[in-house]
PLY file of the C-alpha trace (Angstrom):
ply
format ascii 1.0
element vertex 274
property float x
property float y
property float z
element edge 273
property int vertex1
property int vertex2
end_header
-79.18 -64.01 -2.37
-76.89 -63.37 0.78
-79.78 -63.54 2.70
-81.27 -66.63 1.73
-77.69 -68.58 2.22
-77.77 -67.00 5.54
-81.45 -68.24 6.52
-80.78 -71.71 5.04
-77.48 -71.95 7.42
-79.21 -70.64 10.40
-81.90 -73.12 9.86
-79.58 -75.99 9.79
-77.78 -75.36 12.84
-80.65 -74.09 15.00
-83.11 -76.15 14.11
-81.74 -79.34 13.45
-79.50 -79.43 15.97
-79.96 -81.74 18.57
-81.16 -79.98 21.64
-82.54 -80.18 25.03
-85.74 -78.46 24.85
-87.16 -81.29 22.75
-89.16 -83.20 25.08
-92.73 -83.09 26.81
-93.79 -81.45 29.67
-96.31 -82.06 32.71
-98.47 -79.75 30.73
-98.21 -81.49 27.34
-95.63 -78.81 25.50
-92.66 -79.21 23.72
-89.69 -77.60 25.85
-87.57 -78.40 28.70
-85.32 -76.02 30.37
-86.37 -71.92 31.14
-88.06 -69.72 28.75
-86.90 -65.81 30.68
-89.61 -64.33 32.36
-87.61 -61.12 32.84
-89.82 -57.95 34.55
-92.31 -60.50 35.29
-93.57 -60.63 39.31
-94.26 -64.10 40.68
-97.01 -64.78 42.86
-96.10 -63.90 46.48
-98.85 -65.38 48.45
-98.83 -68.69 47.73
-98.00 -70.84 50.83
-94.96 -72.71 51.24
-93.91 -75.41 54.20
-89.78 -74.76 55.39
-87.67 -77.55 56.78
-89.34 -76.98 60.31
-92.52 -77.74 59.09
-93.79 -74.12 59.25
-96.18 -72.74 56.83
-95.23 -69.19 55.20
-96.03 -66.61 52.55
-93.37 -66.20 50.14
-94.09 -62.13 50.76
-93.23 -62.57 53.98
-90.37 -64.24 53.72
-89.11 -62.09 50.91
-89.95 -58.72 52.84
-87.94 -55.96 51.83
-84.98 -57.82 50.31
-84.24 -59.13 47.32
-84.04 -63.22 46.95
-82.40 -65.62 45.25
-84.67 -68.32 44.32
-83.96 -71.71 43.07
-85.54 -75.16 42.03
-84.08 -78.56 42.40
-85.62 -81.79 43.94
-83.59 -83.26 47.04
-83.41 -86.91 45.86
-82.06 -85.43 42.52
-78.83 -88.04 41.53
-77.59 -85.18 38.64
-77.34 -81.48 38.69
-78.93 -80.16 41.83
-76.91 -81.03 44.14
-73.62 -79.59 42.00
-76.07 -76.36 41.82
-76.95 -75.96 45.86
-73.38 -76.79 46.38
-72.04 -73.95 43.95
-74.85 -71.99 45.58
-73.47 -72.30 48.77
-69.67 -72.30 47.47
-70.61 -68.33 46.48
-72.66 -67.28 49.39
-69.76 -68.11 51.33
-67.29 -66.03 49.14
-68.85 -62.88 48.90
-68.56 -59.93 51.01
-72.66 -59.46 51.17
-73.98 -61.87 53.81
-77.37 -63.99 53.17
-79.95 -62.60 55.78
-78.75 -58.65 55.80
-78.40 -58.00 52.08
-80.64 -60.74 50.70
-82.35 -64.38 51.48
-82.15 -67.90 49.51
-85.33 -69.82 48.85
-84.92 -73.16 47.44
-88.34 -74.86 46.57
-88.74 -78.48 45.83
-90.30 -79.20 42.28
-91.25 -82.56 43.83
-94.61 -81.85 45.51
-94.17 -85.61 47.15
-90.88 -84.81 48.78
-91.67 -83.99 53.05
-90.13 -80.54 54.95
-87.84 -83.51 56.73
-85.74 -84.08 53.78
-85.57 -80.72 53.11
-84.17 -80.45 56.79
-81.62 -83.00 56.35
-80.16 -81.26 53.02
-80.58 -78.09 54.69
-78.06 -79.78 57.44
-75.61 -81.32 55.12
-75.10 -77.90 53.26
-74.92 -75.59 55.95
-72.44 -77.76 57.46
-70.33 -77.62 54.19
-70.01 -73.83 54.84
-67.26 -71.95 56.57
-69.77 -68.34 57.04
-72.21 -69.18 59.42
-75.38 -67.94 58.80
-79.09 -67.55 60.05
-80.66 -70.44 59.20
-83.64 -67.88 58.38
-81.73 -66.64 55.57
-82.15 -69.12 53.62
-85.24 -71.57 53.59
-85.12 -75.03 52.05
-89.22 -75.59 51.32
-91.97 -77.76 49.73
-95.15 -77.48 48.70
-97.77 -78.90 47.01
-98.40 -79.53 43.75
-100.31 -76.24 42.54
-98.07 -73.42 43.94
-95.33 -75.36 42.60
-96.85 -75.18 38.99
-97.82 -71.78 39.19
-94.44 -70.62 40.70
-91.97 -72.78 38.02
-94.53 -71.30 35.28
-94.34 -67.81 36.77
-90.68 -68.37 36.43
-90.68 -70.25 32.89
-89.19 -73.26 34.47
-89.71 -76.31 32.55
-89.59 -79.67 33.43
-90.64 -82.97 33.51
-90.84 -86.41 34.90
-89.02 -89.01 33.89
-90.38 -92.64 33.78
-88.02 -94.00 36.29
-89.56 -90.83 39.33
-87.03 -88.37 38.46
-87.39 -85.18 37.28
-85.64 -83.69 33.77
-84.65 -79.99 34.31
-82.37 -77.16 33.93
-80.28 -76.04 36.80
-80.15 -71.75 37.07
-80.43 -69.44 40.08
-83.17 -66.88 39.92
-82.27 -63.01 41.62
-85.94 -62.13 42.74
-86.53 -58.08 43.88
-88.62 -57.24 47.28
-91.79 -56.85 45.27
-91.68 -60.17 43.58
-89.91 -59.05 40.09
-88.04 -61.22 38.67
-84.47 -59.50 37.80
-82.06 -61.57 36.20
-81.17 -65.71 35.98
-77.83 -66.90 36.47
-77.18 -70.78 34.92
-75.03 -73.17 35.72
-73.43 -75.23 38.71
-70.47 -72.49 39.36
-71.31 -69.03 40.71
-69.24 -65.73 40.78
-69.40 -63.49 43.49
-69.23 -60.89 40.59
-72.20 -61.95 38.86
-73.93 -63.26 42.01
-73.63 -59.44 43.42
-74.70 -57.64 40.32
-78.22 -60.01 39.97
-79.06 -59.10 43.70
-78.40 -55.29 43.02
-80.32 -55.42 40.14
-83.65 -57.15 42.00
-82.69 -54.81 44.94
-83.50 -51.85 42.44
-86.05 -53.75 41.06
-84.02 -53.38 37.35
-83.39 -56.02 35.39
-80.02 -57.55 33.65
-78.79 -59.90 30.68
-78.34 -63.45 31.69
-75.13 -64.45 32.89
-73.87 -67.52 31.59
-76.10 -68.20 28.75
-73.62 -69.81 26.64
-73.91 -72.54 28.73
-77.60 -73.01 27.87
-76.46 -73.02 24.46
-73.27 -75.12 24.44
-74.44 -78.01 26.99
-77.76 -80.22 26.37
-78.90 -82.08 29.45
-78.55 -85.56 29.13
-81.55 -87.42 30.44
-79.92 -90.76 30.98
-76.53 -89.35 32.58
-79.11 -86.71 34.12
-76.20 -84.22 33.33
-75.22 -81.35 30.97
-72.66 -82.59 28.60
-70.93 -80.55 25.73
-72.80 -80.32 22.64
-70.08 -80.28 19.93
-72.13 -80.66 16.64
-73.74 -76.89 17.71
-70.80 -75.40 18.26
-68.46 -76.69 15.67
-71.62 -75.28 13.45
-71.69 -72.50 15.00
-67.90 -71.60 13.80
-68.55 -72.86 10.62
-71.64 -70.20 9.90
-69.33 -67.42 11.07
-66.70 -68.50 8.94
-69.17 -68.75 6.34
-69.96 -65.31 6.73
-67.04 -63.86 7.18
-66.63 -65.26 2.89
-69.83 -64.10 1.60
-69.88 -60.75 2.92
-65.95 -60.28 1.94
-66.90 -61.86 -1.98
-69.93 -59.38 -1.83
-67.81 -56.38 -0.53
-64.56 -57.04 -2.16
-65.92 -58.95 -5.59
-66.85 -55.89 -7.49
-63.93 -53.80 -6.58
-61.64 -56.78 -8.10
-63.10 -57.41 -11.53
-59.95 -56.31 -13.22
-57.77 -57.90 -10.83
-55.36 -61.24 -12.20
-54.15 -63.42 -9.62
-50.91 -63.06 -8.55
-50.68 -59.40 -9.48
-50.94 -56.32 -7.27
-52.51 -54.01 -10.42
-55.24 -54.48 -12.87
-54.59 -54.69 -16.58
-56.70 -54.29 -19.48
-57.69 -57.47 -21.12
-55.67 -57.99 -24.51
-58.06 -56.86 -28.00
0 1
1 2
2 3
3 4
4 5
5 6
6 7
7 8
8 9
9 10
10 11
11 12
12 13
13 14
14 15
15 16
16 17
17 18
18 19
19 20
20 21
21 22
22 23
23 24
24 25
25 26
26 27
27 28
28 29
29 30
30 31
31 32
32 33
33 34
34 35
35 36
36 37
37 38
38 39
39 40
40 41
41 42
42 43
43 44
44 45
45 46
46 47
47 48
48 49
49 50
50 51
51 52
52 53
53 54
54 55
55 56
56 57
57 58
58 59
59 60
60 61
61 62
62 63
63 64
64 65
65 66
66 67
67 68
68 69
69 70
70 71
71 72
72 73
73 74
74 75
75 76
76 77
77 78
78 79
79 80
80 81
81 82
82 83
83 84
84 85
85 86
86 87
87 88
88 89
89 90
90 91
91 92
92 93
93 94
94 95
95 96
96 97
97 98
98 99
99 100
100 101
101 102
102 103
103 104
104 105
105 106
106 107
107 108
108 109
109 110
110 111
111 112
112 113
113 114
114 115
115 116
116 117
117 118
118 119
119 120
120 121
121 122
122 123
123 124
124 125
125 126
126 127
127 128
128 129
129 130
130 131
131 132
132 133
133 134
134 135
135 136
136 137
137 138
138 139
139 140
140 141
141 142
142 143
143 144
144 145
145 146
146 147
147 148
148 149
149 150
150 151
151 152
152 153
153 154
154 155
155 156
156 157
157 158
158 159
159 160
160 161
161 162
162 163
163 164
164 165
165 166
166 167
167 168
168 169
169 170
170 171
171 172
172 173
173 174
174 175
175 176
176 177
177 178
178 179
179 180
180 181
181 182
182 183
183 184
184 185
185 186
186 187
187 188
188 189
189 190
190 191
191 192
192 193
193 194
194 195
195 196
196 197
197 198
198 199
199 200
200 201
201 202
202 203
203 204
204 205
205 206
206 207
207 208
208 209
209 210
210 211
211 212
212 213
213 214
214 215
215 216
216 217
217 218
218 219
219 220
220 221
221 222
222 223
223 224
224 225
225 226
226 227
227 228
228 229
229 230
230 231
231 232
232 233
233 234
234 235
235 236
236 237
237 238
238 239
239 240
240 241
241 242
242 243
243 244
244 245
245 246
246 247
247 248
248 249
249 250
250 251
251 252
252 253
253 254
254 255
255 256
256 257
257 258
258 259
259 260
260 261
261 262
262 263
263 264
264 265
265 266
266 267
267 268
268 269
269 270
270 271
271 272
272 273
């Protein structure tokens, strides 16, 4: 009987919930956002062009460090450009530097966007950042539209285009070991150094972590029209309300038969009268 009340609340919350992942993809499915494809190697020889119109293999860019890979689109008006600033916010904060311990890739999902935007953003964010860097450490690209499908899939990014030419997507960072294995995602806009650190020495030993920052895949739904992640309070107040739920059933369960004698308002059982 517990269990049923518990399946029945579970159901309520998780599946009727409103979420983000309810929408169509490029490809025809239901989900938006990143399904974890955790152990899983992308493919390292598809071709990419960087911001000075060069053409590269991802293997050779990657080499024999570990990456941190990321997708936005550089005319995006929501959460990419919080995410590449965040991205460089924490690149400059911690005490591993981008180009000895590990690169950045960050790949258009546009495939119509040129290498000269990418240059120009490239620019703007280096020039936002008080560590200078090799501007081979980190590689702003494009590509075309097959190796960007098969890289987001590799990855289990999902997205999709909206009606007015912009894209609907999740924002995360992506640690990435030397031979291609994908090691850990980190969401959001706002980046430890902490976390940040322990992704890239996990894909360094070519282990793999838990997500950091999943609650906020949980607790924000990306709003299409704001093209931003806003709180999603009917999830989490229910959310509360199942554990409080809980909390009841299993004390009424546990504690019900040891109190059959029990009155209110006394401390001691008592026989009932004959």
């Amino acid at each position: 009987m517990l269990f049923r009340v518990l399946l029945v609340l579970l159901s309520a919350i998780f599946i009727s919930a409103p979420s983000a992942d309810n929408a169509a993809l490029e490809d025809g499915s239901e989900f938006i956002g990143i399904k974890e494809q955790l152990g899983k190697t992308i493919p390292l020889d598809l071709e990419l062009t960087d911001s000075e119109n060069k053409k590269f293999k991802i293997r050779d860019f990657v080499k024999d460090k570990p990456i941190i890979l990321n997708f936005v689109y550089y005319r995006c008006p929501g959460i990419c450009s919080p995410l590449l600033a965040g991205l460089a916010n924490v690149t400059d904060h911690m005490d591993i530097h981008a180009g000895i311990e590990y690169r950045i890739l960050t790949i258009s999902m546009d495939p119509g966007e040129t290498y000269d935007l990418a240059a120009s953003k490239k620019v703007n964010y280096f020039n936002t950042m008080k560590r200078k860097m090799d501007p081979e450490a980190w590689k702003w690209t494009v590509g075309d539209a097959d190796t960007v499908h098969q890289l987001t899939k590799a990855t289990g990014f999902y997205y999709k285009r909206a009606e007015d030419g912009n894209f609907i997507h999740s924002g995360a960072l992506i640690a990435i070991s030397p031979k291609g294995k994908i090691a850990r995602y980190v969401f959001g806009e706002k980046f430890l150094p902490f976390d940040m650190k322990m992704a890239l020495a996990e894909a360094e030993q070519e282990k793999t972590g838990p997500t950091v920052a999943k609650l906020l895949k949980y607790c924000f739904s990306y709003d299409p029209e704001g093209r931003k992640y806003v709180f999603n309070i009917l999830r989490v107040v229910g959310t509360l309300i199942l554990f409080w739920v809980i909390a009841i059933l299993i004390f009424v369960n546990v504690a019900g038969p040891n109190k059959k004698n029990v009155r209110w308002g006394t401390s001691e059982g008592t026989k009932e009268d004959s």
